[in-house]
N, C-alpha and C positions, 0 to 999 in steps of 0.2 A: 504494500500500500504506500502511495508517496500524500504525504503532506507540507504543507510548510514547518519549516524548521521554529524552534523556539529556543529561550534560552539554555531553558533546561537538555537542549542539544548539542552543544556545545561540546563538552568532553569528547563524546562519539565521533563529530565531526570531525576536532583536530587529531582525534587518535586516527581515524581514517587517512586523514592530512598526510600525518606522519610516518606513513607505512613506508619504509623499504624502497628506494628508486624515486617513490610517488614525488621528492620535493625535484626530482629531474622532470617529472612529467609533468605534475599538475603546481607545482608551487605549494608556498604554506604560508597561511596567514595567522595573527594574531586573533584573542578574543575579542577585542576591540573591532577590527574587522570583520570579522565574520557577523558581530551583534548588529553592525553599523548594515552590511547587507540586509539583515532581518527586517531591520525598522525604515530603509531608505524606501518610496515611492517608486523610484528609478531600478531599483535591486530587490531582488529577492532569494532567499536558501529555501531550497527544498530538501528536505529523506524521503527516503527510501523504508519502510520497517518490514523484514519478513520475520513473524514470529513472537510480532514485539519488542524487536530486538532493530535498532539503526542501521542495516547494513550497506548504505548510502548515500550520496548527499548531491547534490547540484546547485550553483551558482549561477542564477539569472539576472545579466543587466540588460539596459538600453532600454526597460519596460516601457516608457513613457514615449519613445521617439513614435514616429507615425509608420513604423513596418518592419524593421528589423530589432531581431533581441539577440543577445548574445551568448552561448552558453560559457560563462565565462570559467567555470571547473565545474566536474564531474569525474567522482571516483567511489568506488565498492571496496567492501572491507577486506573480498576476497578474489581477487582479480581471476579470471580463470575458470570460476565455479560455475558461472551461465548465468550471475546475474546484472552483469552488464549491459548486455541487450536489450532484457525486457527493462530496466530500468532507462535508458536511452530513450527507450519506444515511447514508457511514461511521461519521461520529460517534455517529447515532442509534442505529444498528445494535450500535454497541458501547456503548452506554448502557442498550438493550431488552434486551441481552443479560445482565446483572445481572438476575437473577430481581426484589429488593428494590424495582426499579424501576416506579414508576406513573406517574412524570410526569417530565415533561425540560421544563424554563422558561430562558427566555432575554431581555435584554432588548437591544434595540439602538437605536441614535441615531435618530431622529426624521427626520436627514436624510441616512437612506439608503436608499433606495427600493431598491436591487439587492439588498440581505438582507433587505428587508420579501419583496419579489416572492419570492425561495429558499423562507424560511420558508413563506410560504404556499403554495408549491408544492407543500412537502414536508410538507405536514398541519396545519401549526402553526395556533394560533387567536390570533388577534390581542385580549387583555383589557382592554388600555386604555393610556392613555397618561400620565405620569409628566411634570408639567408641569415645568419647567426645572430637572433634576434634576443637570446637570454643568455645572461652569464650564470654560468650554473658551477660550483666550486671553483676550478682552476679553467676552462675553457666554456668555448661558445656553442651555444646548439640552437639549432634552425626550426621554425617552426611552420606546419603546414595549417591552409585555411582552407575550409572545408564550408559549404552551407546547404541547406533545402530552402528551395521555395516553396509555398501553398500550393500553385497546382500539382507538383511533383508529388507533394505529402498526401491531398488528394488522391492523385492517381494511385496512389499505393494502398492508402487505407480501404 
């Protein structure tokens, strides 16, 4: 089930955050941040819960602009285990569901083939790639921008 996140989210999230590579892939932010997405207009956290338990979360801006939103992170607790996907599909679905909606864009690390492979599963069209756009411990990594548009999402659902 995905709901909007709340405070009381917070731990799960940054422990997701913090998992293993994820600060290569997805970044990590403070609690301060993450609460400021909760409460901003323009921003919003979503989970993931199978079980009652948090096993995901997503970060959505641009809410407010007149057509495009941005998935600005999305990550699972257990990368690998199948629930990447349907939580993706979630996300979309509550994204399409804003009428205002014409495009959902997202970018992600260059080297991570397992959300390259999702996205593109899930409609997304790969635009190009963003040459060493984050400094990640000692070197640079490249990121790819990915987005659907409404009729694509359409034709799918």
């Amino acid at each position: 089930m995905m709901r909007r996140a709340t405070a009381a989210d917070l731990p799960a999230i940054m422990a997701i955050e913090r998992l293993k590579l994820f600060h290569v892939f997805i970044g990590q932010s403070g609690a301060e941040e993450h609460a400021r997405w909760q409460d901003e207009d323009d921003s919003d956290e979503l989970v993931w819960e199978v079980d009652g338990a948090v096993r995901g979360f997503a970060v959505l801006q641009k809410l407010t602009s007149p057509a495009t939103v941005l998935l600005k992170r999305i990550a699972v607790d257990a990368p690998g285990e199948g629930l990447g996907t349907p939580f993706v599909h979630a996300v979309m679905a509550h994204v399409f569901a804003m009428p205002h909606v014409h495009r959902l864009e997202l970018d992600t690390s260059a080297e991570n083939p397992r959300a390259r492979h999702v996205y593109e599963k899930l409609g997304f069209v790969h635009e190009g790639r963003v040459r060493d756009v984050y400094r990640v411990d000692d070197r640079f990594v490249s990121s790819d921008l990915f987005s659907i548009l409404r009729p694509e999402w359409e034709a799918r659902a």
